[in-house]
N, C-alpha and C positions, 0 to 999 in steps of 0.2 A: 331690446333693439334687434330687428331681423336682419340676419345677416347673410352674405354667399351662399356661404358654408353651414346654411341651414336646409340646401336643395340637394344637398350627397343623395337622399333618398328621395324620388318622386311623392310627388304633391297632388290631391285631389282637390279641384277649387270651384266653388260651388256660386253658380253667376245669380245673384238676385235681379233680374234684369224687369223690376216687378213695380207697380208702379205705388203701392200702396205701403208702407212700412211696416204697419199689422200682417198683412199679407208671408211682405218676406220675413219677418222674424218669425211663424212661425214655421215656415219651412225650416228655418236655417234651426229650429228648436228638434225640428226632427231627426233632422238629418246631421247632427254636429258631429254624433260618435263618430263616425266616418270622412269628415271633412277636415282638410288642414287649411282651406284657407278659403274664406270671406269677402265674395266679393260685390261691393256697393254698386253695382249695374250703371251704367248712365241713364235708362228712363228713372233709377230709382233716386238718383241725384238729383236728375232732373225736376222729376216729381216732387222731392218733401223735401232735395237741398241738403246743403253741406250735414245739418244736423241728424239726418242717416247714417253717414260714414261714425260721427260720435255714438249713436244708438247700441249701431253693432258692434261698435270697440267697449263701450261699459258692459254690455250683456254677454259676450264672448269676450272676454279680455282673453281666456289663453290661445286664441284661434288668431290666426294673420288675418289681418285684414285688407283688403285692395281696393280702393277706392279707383274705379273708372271713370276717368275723367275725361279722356282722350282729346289731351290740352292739343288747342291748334297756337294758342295767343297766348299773348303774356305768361309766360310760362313760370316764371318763379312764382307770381302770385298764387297761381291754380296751384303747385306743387304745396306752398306752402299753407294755403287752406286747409286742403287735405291732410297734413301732417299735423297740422294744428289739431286737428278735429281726433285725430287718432291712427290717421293710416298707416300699414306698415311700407307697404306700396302703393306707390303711384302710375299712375299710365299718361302718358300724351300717347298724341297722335306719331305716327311715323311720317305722316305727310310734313306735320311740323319744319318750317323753315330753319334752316341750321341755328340759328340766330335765337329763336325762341327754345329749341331744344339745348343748348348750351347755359341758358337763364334758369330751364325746369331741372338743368343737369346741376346749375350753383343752390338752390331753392332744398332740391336732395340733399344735397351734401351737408349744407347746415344745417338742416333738420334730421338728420341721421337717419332718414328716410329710401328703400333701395329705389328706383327709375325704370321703369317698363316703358318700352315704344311700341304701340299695337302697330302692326303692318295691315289692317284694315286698308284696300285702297292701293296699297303700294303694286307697282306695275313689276319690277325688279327687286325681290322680298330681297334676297340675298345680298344682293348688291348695297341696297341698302341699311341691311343690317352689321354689315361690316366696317360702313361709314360711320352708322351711329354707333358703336363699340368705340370708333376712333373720338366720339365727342364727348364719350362719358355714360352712357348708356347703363343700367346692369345686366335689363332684360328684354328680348324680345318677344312679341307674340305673332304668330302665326295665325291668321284668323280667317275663316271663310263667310261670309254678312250673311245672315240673315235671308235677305233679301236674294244672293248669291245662290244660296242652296234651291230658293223656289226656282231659278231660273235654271237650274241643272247643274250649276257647280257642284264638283263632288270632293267630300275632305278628304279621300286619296291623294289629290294633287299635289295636296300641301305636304304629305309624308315624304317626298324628295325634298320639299323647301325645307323641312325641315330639318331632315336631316344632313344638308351641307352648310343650313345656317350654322345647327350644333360644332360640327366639324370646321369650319372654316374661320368662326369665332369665339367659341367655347364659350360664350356667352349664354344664361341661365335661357330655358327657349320655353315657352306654351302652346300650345295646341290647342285651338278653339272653333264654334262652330260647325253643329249640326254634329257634336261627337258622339257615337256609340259604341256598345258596349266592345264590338268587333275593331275600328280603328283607334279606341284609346290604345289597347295593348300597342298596334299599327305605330300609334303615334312614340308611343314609351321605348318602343326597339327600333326607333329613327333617331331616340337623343333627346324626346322632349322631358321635359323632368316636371312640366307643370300641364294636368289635363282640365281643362275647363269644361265644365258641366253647367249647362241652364236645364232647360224645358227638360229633359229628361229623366231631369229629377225632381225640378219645381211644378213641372204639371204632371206627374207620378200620382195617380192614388195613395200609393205607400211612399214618399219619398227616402224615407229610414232605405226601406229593402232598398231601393232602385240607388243609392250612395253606397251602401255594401258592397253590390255587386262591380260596382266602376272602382270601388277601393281596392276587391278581391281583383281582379282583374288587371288593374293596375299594378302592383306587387308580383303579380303572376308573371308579366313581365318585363319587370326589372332585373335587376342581377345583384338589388339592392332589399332582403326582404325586410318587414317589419316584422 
């Protein structure tokens, strides 16, 4: 069972946001020595469905697994899917109505499962992430869309979110979207202790080197080394 007190040291999490199961396992096959944690993307839920999240929990058992869910509704059901199937973590949505986050926060608890709230979307990250800490939360993510970065947002922004989310709730924080190699460290000496990697590693030639280098990076700086 994964627990807090398993984030003392930063985390490198590796987002299959891929649509094909072949595909991301065998990224996640290249790139494992370097990754601490597995994460089941929502197109790749989307795509092949719950039985993903079980894939890559039999084939990496010793690796965390994260299953993205980004529950808006019925929240204990999706919570408890997902932990069924294998996940160490779960995500809803941060948009989530209190009411539904409270159900994915009873759904966790029984399932021995930790609670991520992606802040995808949220207008007031901070604000927000202080409320959810108050309803049961474990973890937050800081996330800039996708679609966000075409449009000029830049993951700078988020290294202040970040880091008064850290400070303000001491709750476990992620950093996602559009991360390179320059704002992981950015991100790691703002407080986040979990750096999220897609395309940069999944559409890498070498995905192996390109997880190295955000590992080494990563550690570099911390103040926590491996």
């Amino acid at each position: 069972m994964v627990s807090i007190e398993d984030f003392v040291s930063p985390k490198l999490q590796l987002a299959l946001d891929l649509l094909e199961l072949e595909s991301a396992l065998k990224v996640a096959f290249e790139a494992k020595d370097y990754v601490d944690i597995l994460e089941a993307g929502t197109p790749l839920i989307k795509s092949v469905g719950i039985p993903s999240i079980r894939t890559l929990k039999k084939v990496f058992s010793d690796k965390i697994i994260l299953a993205d869910m980004k529950t808006l509704d019925v929240g204990y059901i999706e919570v408890s899917m997902a932990a069924d199937a294998g996940a160490d973590i779960v995500s809803i949505s941060g948009l989530a109505p209190n009411d539904v986050v409270k159900e994915a926060v009873r759904g966790a608890r029984e399932k021995g499962v930790l609670l991520m709230a992606d802040l995808l979307g949220v207008k007031s990250q901070v604000e927000r992430a202080i409320e959810l800490k108050g309803l049961g939360v474990n973890m937050v993510c800081a996330h800039t869309a996708i679609d966000q970065e075409r449009s000029g947002a830049s993951v700078r922004d988020n290294v202040e979110i970040v880091r008064n989310i850290a400070e303000l709730t001491g709750l476990i924080v992620s950093a996602a979207g559009g991360i390179t190699l320059e704002t992981a460290g950015l991100m790691i000496e703002a407080g986040a202790k979990i750096i999220v990697v897609g395309r940069a590693i999944t559409s890498s030639k070498d995905p192996k080197n390109a997880a190295a280098k955000f590992k080494k990076e990563i550690l570099e700086h911390s103040h926590v080394k491996k």
